[in-house]
C-alpha positions in Angstrom: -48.9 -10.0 -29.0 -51.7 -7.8 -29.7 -52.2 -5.8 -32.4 -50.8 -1.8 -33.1 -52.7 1.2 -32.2 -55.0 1.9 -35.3 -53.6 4.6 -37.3 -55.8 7.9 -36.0 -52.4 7.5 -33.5 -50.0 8.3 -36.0 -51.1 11.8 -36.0 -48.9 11.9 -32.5 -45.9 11.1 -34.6 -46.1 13.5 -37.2 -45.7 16.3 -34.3 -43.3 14.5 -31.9 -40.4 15.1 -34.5 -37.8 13.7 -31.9 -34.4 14.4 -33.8 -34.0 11.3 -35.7 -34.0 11.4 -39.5 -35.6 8.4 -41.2 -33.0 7.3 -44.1 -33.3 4.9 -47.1 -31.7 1.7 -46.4 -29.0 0.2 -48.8 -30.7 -1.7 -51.6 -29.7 -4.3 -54.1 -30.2 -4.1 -58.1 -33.2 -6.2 -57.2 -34.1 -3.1 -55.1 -34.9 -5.0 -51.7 -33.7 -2.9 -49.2 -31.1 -4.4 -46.8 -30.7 -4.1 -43.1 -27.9 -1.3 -42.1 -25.1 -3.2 -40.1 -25.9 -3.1 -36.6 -23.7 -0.6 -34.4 -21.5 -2.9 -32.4 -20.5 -0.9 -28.7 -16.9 -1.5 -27.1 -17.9 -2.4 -23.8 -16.6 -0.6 -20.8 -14.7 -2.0 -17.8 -16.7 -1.8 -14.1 -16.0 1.4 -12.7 -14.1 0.8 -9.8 -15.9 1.8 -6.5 -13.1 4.1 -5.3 -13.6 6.5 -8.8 -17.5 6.1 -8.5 -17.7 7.0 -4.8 -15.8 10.0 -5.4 -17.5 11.5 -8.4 -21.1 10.6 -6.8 -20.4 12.4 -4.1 -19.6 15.2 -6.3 -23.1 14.6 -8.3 -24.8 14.6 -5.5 -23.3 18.1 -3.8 -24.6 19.6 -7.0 -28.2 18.2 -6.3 -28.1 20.1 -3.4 -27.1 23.0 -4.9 -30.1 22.2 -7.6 -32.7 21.5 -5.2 -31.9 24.7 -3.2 -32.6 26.5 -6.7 -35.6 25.0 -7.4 -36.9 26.1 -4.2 -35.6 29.6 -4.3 -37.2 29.8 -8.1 -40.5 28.0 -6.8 -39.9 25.0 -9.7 -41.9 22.1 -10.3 -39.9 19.0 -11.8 -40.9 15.4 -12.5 -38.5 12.3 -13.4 -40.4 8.9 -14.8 -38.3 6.0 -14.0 -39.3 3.4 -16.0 -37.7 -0.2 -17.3 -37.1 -3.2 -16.9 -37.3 -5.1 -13.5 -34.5 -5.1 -11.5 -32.5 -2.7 -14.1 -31.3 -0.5 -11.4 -34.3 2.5 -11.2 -34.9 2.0 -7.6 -31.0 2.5 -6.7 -30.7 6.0 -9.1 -33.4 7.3 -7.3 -31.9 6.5 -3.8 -28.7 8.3 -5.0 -30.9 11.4 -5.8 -32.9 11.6 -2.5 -30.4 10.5 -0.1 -28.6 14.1 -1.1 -32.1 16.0 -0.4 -34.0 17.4 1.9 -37.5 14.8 1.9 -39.4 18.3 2.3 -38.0 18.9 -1.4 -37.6 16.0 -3.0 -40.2 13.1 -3.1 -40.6 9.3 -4.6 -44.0 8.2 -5.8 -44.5 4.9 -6.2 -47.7 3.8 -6.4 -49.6 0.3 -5.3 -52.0 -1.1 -7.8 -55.1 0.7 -8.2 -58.1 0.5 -6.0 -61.6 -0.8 -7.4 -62.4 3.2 -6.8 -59.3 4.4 -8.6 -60.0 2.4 -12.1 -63.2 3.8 -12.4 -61.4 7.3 -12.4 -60.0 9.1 -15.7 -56.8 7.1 -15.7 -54.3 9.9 -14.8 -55.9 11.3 -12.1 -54.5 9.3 -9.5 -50.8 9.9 -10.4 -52.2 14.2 -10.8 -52.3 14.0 -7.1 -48.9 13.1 -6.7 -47.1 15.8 -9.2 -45.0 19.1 -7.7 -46.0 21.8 -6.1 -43.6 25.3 -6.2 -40.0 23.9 -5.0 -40.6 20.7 -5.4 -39.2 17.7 -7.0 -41.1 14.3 -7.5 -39.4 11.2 -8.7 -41.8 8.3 -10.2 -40.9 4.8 -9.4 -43.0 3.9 -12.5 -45.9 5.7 -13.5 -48.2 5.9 -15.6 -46.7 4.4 -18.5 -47.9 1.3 -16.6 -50.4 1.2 -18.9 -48.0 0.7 -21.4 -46.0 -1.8 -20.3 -47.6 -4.3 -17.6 -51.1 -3.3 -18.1 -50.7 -4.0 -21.8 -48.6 -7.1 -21.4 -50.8 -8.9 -18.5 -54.0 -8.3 -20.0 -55.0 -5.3 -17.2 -56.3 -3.2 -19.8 -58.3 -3.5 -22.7 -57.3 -2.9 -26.0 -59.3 0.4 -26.0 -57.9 1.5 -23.2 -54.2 1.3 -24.8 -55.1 2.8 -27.1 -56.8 5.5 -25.7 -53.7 5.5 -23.6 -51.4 6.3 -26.6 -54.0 8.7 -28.0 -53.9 10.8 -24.5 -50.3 10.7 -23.2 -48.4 12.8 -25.2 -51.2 16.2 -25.1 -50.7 14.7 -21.3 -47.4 15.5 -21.0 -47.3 18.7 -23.3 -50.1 20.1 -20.6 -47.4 19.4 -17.8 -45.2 21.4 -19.7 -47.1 24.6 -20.9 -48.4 24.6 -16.9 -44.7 24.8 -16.0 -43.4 21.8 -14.8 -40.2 20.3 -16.2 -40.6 17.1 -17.1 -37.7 14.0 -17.5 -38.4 10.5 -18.5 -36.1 7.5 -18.1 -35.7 4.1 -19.6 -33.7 1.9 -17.1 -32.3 -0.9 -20.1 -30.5 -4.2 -19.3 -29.8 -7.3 -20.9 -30.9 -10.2 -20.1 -27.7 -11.8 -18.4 -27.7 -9.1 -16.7 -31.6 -9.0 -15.3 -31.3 -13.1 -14.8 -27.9 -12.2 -12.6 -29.8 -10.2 -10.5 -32.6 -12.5 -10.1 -30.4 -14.7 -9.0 -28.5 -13.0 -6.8 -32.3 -11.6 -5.3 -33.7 -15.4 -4.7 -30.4 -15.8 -2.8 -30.3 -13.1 -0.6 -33.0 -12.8 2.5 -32.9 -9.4 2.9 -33.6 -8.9 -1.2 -36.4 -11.6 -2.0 -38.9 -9.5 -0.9 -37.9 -7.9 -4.6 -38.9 -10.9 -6.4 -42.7 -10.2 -7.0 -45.0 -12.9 -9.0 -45.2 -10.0 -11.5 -41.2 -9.9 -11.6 -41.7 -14.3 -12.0 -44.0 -13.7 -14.9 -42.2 -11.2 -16.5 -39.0 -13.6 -16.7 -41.8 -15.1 -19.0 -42.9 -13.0 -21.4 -39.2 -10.9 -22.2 -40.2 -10.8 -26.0 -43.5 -9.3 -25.4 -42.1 -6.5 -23.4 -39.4 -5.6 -25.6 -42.2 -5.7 -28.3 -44.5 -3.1 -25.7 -41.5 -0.8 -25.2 -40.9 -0.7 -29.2 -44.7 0.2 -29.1 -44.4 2.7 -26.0 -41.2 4.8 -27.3 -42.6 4.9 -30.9 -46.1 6.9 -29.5 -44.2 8.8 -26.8 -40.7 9.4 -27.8 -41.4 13.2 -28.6 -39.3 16.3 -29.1 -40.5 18.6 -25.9 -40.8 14.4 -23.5 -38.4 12.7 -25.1 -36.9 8.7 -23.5 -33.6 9.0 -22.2 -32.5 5.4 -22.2 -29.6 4.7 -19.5 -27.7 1.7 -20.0 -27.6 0.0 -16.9 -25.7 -3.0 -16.8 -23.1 -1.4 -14.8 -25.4 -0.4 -11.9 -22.6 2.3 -11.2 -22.3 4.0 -14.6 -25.6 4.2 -14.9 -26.0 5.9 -11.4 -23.8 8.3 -12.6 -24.8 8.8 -16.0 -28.7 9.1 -14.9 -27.2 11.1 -11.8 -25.4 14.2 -14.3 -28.2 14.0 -17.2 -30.5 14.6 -14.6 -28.8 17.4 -13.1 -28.5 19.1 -17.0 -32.0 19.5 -17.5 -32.6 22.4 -15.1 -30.1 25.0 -15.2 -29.6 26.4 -11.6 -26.7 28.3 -9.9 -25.1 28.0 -6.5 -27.0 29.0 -3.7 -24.9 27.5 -0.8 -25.2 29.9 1.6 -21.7 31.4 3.4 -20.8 29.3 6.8 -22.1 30.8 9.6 -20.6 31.9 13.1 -22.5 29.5 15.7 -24.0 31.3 18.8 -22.8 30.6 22.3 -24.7 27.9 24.1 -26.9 29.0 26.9 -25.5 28.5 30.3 -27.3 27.7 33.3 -25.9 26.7 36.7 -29.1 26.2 38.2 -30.6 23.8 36.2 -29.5 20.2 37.0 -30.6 17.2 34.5 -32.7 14.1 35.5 -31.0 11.2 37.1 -30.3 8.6 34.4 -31.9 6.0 36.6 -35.1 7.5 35.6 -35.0 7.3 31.9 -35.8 4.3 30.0 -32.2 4.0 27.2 -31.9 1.5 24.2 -29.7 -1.4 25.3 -26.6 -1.5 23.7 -26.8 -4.4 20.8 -23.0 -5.4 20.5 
Protein backbone atom coordinates (compact mmCIF):
# COMPACT_ATOMS: atom_id res chain seq x y z
CA UNK A 1 0.00 0.00 0.00
CA UNK A 2 1.39 3.27 -0.29
CA UNK A 3 2.52 5.36 2.09
CA UNK A 4 0.34 8.10 4.53
CA UNK A 5 -0.16 11.67 3.59
CA UNK A 6 2.98 13.49 4.98
CA UNK A 7 2.18 15.31 8.12
CA UNK A 8 1.50 19.14 6.82
CA UNK A 9 -2.21 17.01 6.54
CA UNK A 10 -2.59 16.57 10.06
CA UNK A 11 -3.28 20.21 10.42
CA UNK A 12 -6.99 19.06 8.92
CA UNK A 13 -7.40 16.93 11.88
CA UNK A 14 -6.71 19.23 14.53
CA UNK A 15 -9.91 21.32 13.26
CA UNK A 16 -12.30 18.50 12.13
CA UNK A 17 -12.90 17.63 15.91
CA UNK A 18 -15.62 15.09 14.93
CA UNK A 19 -17.06 14.06 18.41
CA UNK A 20 -14.89 11.26 19.26
CA UNK A 21 -12.58 11.44 22.36
CA UNK A 22 -9.25 9.72 22.05
CA UNK A 23 -8.80 7.55 25.38
CA UNK A 24 -5.73 5.75 26.94
CA UNK A 25 -5.96 2.16 26.45
CA UNK A 26 -5.69 -0.42 29.36
CA UNK A 27 -2.08 -1.12 30.07
CA UNK A 28 -0.09 -3.75 31.94
CA UNK A 29 2.52 -3.19 34.87
CA UNK A 30 4.92 -3.50 31.96
CA UNK A 31 2.95 -0.44 30.68
CA UNK A 32 2.22 -1.87 26.96
CA UNK A 33 -1.00 -0.69 26.24
CA UNK A 34 -3.58 -3.37 25.33
CA UNK A 35 -6.17 -3.49 22.69
CA UNK A 36 -9.89 -2.48 24.23
CA UNK A 37 -12.24 -5.55 23.58
CA UNK A 38 -13.86 -5.23 20.40
CA UNK A 39 -17.74 -4.28 20.52
CA UNK A 40 -19.48 -7.40 19.55
CA UNK A 41 -23.24 -6.30 17.66
CA UNK A 42 -26.35 -8.74 18.13
CA UNK A 43 -27.33 -9.10 14.82
CA UNK A 44 -30.81 -8.33 13.57
CA UNK A 45 -33.32 -10.59 11.83
CA UNK A 46 -34.22 -9.54 7.89
CA UNK A 47 -36.92 -7.21 8.06
CA UNK A 48 -39.74 -8.79 6.62
CA UNK A 49 -40.94 -7.11 3.26
CA UNK A 50 -44.47 -6.56 4.48
CA UNK A 51 -43.00 -4.08 7.67
CA UNK A 52 -40.43 -2.50 5.22
CA UNK A 53 -42.90 -1.75 2.40
CA UNK A 54 -45.03 -0.11 4.74
CA UNK A 55 -42.71 2.10 6.58
CA UNK A 56 -40.87 3.05 3.10
CA UNK A 57 -43.73 4.16 1.88
CA UNK A 58 -44.08 6.31 4.86
CA UNK A 59 -40.30 7.63 4.37
CA UNK A 60 -40.82 8.40 1.17
CA UNK A 61 -44.35 10.53 1.62
CA UNK A 62 -42.11 12.66 3.85
CA UNK A 63 -39.52 13.23 0.97
CA UNK A 64 -42.12 14.70 -0.71
CA UNK A 65 -43.12 16.77 1.76
CA UNK A 66 -39.14 17.68 2.12
CA UNK A 67 -38.50 18.29 -1.39
CA UNK A 68 -41.63 20.55 -1.66
CA UNK A 69 -39.76 22.58 1.27
CA UNK A 70 -36.64 22.84 -0.23
CA UNK A 71 -38.19 24.29 -3.18
CA UNK A 72 -40.47 26.63 -1.43
CA UNK A 73 -37.17 27.81 0.75
CA UNK A 74 -34.97 27.78 -2.57
CA UNK A 75 -32.38 25.03 -0.75
CA UNK A 76 -29.46 23.59 -2.20
CA UNK A 77 -28.57 19.96 -0.73
CA UNK A 78 -25.98 17.33 -1.78
CA UNK A 79 -25.80 13.50 -0.57
CA UNK A 80 -22.20 11.54 -1.44
CA UNK A 81 -22.93 7.91 -1.72
CA UNK A 82 -19.97 6.21 -1.37
CA UNK A 83 -18.83 2.42 -0.49
CA UNK A 84 -18.16 -0.53 -1.30
CA UNK A 85 -19.27 -2.19 -4.67
CA UNK A 86 -22.43 -3.69 -4.70
CA UNK A 87 -23.17 -2.45 -0.89
CA UNK A 88 -26.58 -1.21 -1.84
CA UNK A 89 -25.84 2.87 -2.74
CA UNK A 90 -27.43 2.53 -6.15
CA UNK A 91 -30.82 0.98 -4.54
CA UNK A 92 -31.08 4.00 -1.53
CA UNK A 93 -30.80 6.38 -4.03
CA UNK A 94 -33.69 4.86 -6.26
CA UNK A 95 -35.84 4.82 -3.01
CA UNK A 96 -35.15 8.60 -2.70
CA UNK A 97 -35.88 9.67 -6.42
CA UNK A 98 -38.57 7.34 -7.22
CA UNK A 99 -40.73 9.65 -4.51
CA UNK A 100 -39.56 12.98 -6.35
CA UNK A 101 -40.25 15.03 -8.91
CA UNK A 102 -36.75 14.57 -11.45
CA UNK A 103 -37.20 18.50 -11.90
CA UNK A 104 -36.15 18.45 -8.02
CA UNK A 105 -34.23 15.88 -7.35
CA UNK A 106 -31.26 14.59 -9.46
CA UNK A 107 -28.48 11.57 -9.50
CA UNK A 108 -24.98 12.42 -10.72
CA UNK A 109 -23.06 9.79 -11.59
CA UNK A 110 -20.26 10.41 -13.50
CA UNK A 111 -18.19 8.33 -16.35
CA UNK A 112 -14.43 8.43 -16.00
CA UNK A 113 -12.88 11.48 -16.87
CA UNK A 114 -12.09 12.73 -20.28
CA UNK A 115 -8.38 13.40 -21.44
CA UNK A 116 -9.80 17.29 -21.24
CA UNK A 117 -11.30 16.82 -17.83
CA UNK A 118 -7.89 15.54 -16.03
CA UNK A 119 -6.13 18.38 -17.07
CA UNK A 120 -8.80 20.48 -15.18
CA UNK A 121 -8.49 21.50 -11.33
CA UNK A 122 -9.81 18.18 -10.14
CA UNK A 123 -13.25 19.35 -8.71
CA UNK A 124 -14.40 21.21 -11.29
CA UNK A 125 -16.07 18.67 -13.11
CA UNK A 126 -18.28 17.40 -10.21
CA UNK A 127 -18.89 21.82 -9.50
CA UNK A 128 -20.95 21.60 -12.57
CA UNK A 129 -23.15 19.10 -11.32
CA UNK A 130 -23.95 20.68 -7.55
CA UNK A 131 -27.64 22.44 -6.71
CA UNK A 132 -29.13 25.17 -7.81
CA UNK A 133 -32.06 27.03 -5.44
CA UNK A 134 -34.72 23.97 -4.79
CA UNK A 135 -32.74 21.49 -5.76
CA UNK A 136 -31.45 18.29 -4.53
CA UNK A 137 -28.43 16.27 -6.08
CA UNK A 138 -27.57 12.83 -5.05
CA UNK A 139 -23.84 11.56 -5.96
CA UNK A 140 -23.42 8.05 -7.10
CA UNK A 141 -19.76 8.38 -6.04
CA UNK A 142 -17.96 11.47 -6.36
CA UNK A 143 -15.20 12.89 -5.85
CA UNK A 144 -13.83 10.93 -3.12
CA UNK A 145 -12.91 8.74 -6.10
CA UNK A 146 -9.75 10.00 -5.75
CA UNK A 147 -9.71 8.44 -2.56
CA UNK A 148 -10.67 5.30 -3.08
CA UNK A 149 -10.16 3.83 -6.73
CA UNK A 150 -7.89 6.41 -7.96
CA UNK A 151 -5.66 5.70 -5.00
CA UNK A 152 -5.99 1.97 -5.02
CA UNK A 153 -5.49 1.42 -9.04
CA UNK A 154 -2.74 3.64 -9.37
CA UNK A 155 -5.02 6.59 -11.35
CA UNK A 156 -3.43 9.16 -9.42
CA UNK A 157 -0.16 10.02 -8.29
CA UNK A 158 0.94 10.15 -4.91
CA UNK A 159 0.90 14.07 -5.13
CA UNK A 160 -2.22 14.19 -6.30
CA UNK A 161 -3.70 12.24 -3.05
CA UNK A 162 -2.24 14.04 -1.33
CA UNK A 163 -3.10 17.23 -2.61
CA UNK A 164 -6.47 15.56 -2.58
CA UNK A 165 -6.55 15.20 1.28
CA UNK A 166 -4.91 18.65 1.67
CA UNK A 167 -8.01 20.26 -0.45
CA UNK A 168 -11.19 18.30 0.36
CA UNK A 169 -12.15 19.34 3.56
CA UNK A 170 -11.72 23.58 2.92
CA UNK A 171 -13.72 21.95 -0.28
CA UNK A 172 -16.46 20.96 1.58
CA UNK A 173 -16.55 23.78 4.29
CA UNK A 174 -16.81 26.33 1.08
CA UNK A 175 -19.99 24.23 0.06
CA UNK A 176 -21.19 24.93 3.33
CA UNK A 177 -20.56 28.74 4.14
CA UNK A 178 -22.08 29.21 0.25
CA UNK A 179 -25.24 27.51 1.60
CA UNK A 180 -25.55 24.18 0.47
CA UNK A 181 -26.28 21.40 2.95
CA UNK A 182 -24.10 18.81 2.60
CA UNK A 183 -24.58 14.72 3.62
CA UNK A 184 -21.99 12.10 3.07
CA UNK A 185 -22.56 8.37 3.10
CA UNK A 186 -20.52 5.24 3.61
CA UNK A 187 -22.45 2.23 2.04
CA UNK A 188 -20.38 -0.73 4.48
CA UNK A 189 -20.80 -4.57 3.92
CA UNK A 190 -18.97 -7.52 4.70
CA UNK A 191 -17.49 -9.50 2.66
CA UNK A 192 -20.01 -12.53 2.59
CA UNK A 193 -22.20 -10.32 1.94
CA UNK A 194 -20.44 -8.38 -1.23
CA UNK A 195 -19.26 -12.08 -2.54
CA UNK A 196 -23.26 -13.05 -2.24
CA UNK A 197 -24.06 -10.50 -4.36
CA UNK A 198 -21.48 -11.03 -6.85
CA UNK A 199 -22.65 -14.14 -7.14
CA UNK A 200 -26.02 -13.67 -7.36
CA UNK A 201 -24.94 -10.66 -10.24
CA UNK A 202 -22.79 -13.25 -12.53
CA UNK A 203 -26.01 -15.32 -12.33
CA UNK A 204 -28.53 -13.07 -13.35
CA UNK A 205 -28.74 -11.57 -17.16
CA UNK A 206 -30.41 -8.66 -16.48
CA UNK A 207 -27.70 -7.74 -13.50
CA UNK A 208 -24.15 -8.68 -15.06
CA UNK A 209 -23.99 -5.64 -16.71
CA UNK A 210 -23.16 -4.68 -12.83
CA UNK A 211 -20.09 -6.62 -12.75
CA UNK A 212 -17.45 -4.14 -14.15
CA UNK A 213 -13.52 -5.25 -14.52
CA UNK A 214 -13.14 -2.60 -11.91
CA UNK A 215 -15.77 -4.51 -9.56
CA UNK A 216 -13.41 -7.99 -10.77
CA UNK A 217 -10.37 -6.27 -9.54
CA UNK A 218 -11.64 -4.88 -6.56
CA UNK A 219 -12.62 -8.54 -5.37
CA UNK A 220 -8.74 -8.42 -5.45
CA UNK A 221 -7.43 -5.92 -3.53
CA UNK A 222 -10.30 -5.94 -0.33
CA UNK A 223 -7.39 -5.19 2.17
CA UNK A 224 -6.17 -2.32 0.27
CA UNK A 225 -9.47 -0.66 0.24
CA UNK A 226 -10.33 -1.11 3.72
CA UNK A 227 -6.81 0.33 4.27
CA UNK A 228 -7.82 3.64 1.70
CA UNK A 229 -11.13 4.11 3.59
CA UNK A 230 -9.13 4.02 7.04
CA UNK A 231 -7.05 6.65 5.19
CA UNK A 232 -10.16 8.54 3.56
CA UNK A 233 -12.43 8.86 6.97
CA UNK A 234 -9.34 9.76 9.05
CA UNK A 235 -8.59 13.16 6.64
CA UNK A 236 -12.33 13.75 6.04
CA UNK A 237 -14.30 12.61 8.86
CA UNK A 238 -14.99 16.24 10.14
CA UNK A 239 -17.37 17.95 12.52
CA UNK A 240 -19.44 20.39 10.04
CA UNK A 241 -18.94 16.90 6.79
CA UNK A 242 -18.95 14.27 8.85
CA UNK A 243 -19.27 9.98 7.37
CA UNK A 244 -22.41 8.56 8.15
CA UNK A 245 -21.65 4.85 7.79
CA UNK A 246 -24.92 2.72 6.99
CA UNK A 247 -24.69 -0.84 7.54
CA UNK A 248 -25.92 -2.42 4.67
CA UNK A 249 -26.00 -6.05 4.82
CA UNK A 250 -29.67 -6.01 5.13
CA UNK A 251 -30.26 -4.03 1.83
CA UNK A 252 -33.72 -3.18 3.56
CA UNK A 253 -32.58 -1.72 6.91
CA UNK A 254 -30.18 0.08 5.38
CA UNK A 255 -32.83 1.63 2.81
CA UNK A 256 -34.50 2.69 5.66
CA UNK A 257 -32.03 3.71 7.95
CA UNK A 258 -30.16 5.85 5.09
CA UNK A 259 -33.87 6.80 3.97
CA UNK A 260 -34.89 8.63 7.70
CA UNK A 261 -31.17 9.94 8.47
CA UNK A 262 -31.48 11.54 5.38
CA UNK A 263 -34.65 13.13 5.84
CA UNK A 264 -33.23 14.52 9.61
CA UNK A 265 -30.74 16.60 8.19
CA UNK A 266 -32.96 19.36 6.73
CA UNK A 267 -35.66 20.33 8.95
CA UNK A 268 -38.77 21.16 6.72
CA UNK A 269 -42.52 21.40 7.49
CA UNK A 270 -45.55 20.12 5.54
CA UNK A 271 -46.41 21.89 2.63
CA UNK A 272 -48.98 19.37 1.01
CA UNK A 273 -51.23 21.48 -0.41
CA UNK A 274 -55.33 21.04 0.45
CA UNK A 275 -57.08 18.64 -2.31
CA UNK A 276 -58.56 20.45 -4.78
CA UNK A 277 -62.19 20.56 -6.45
CA UNK A 278 -61.45 19.31 -10.22
CA UNK A 279 -63.09 21.51 -12.99
CA UNK A 280 -65.74 20.18 -15.34
CA UNK A 281 -64.41 18.71 -18.56
CA UNK A 282 -65.04 20.61 -21.66
CA UNK A 283 -67.83 19.32 -23.71
CA UNK A 284 -68.13 19.48 -27.32
CA UNK A 285 -70.70 17.75 -29.60
CA UNK A 286 -69.24 18.89 -32.57
CA UNK A 287 -66.04 17.63 -32.44
CA UNK A 288 -65.76 13.88 -33.55
CA UNK A 289 -62.22 11.97 -33.03
CA UNK A 290 -60.10 10.28 -35.78
CA UNK A 291 -61.03 6.82 -36.86
CA UNK A 292 -58.84 4.40 -35.09
CA UNK A 293 -57.94 2.89 -38.42
CA UNK A 294 -55.82 5.74 -38.93
CA UNK A 295 -53.58 5.71 -36.06
CA UNK A 296 -50.59 3.54 -35.76
CA UNK A 297 -51.22 1.62 -31.65
CA UNK A 298 -48.56 -0.60 -29.86
CA UNK A 299 -49.55 -4.24 -30.29
CA UNK A 300 -50.61 -5.82 -27.38
CA UNK A 301 -47.55 -8.13 -26.03
CA UNK A 302 -49.44 -10.89 -23.96
Amino acid sequence: MHASPTLDMEENMASKSNGHVATAAPTHGNGVAQPAPLEVKKKKKPLKKGKYEAELLRLQCELVKLSAWVKDRGLRVVALFEGRDAAGKGGAIKRITEAISPRLCRVAALTAPTERERTQWYFQRYVAHLPAAGEIVLFDRSWYNRAGVERVMGFCSEEEYREFLRSVPEFERMLIRSGIIVMKYWFSVSDEAQELRFQERNHSPIKRWKLSPMDLESRKRWVEYSKAKDEMFKFTDMQDTPWWVVEADDKRRARLNCLKHFLSCVPYEDLTPQPVELPARQQDSTYVRPPMAAQRFVPNHL
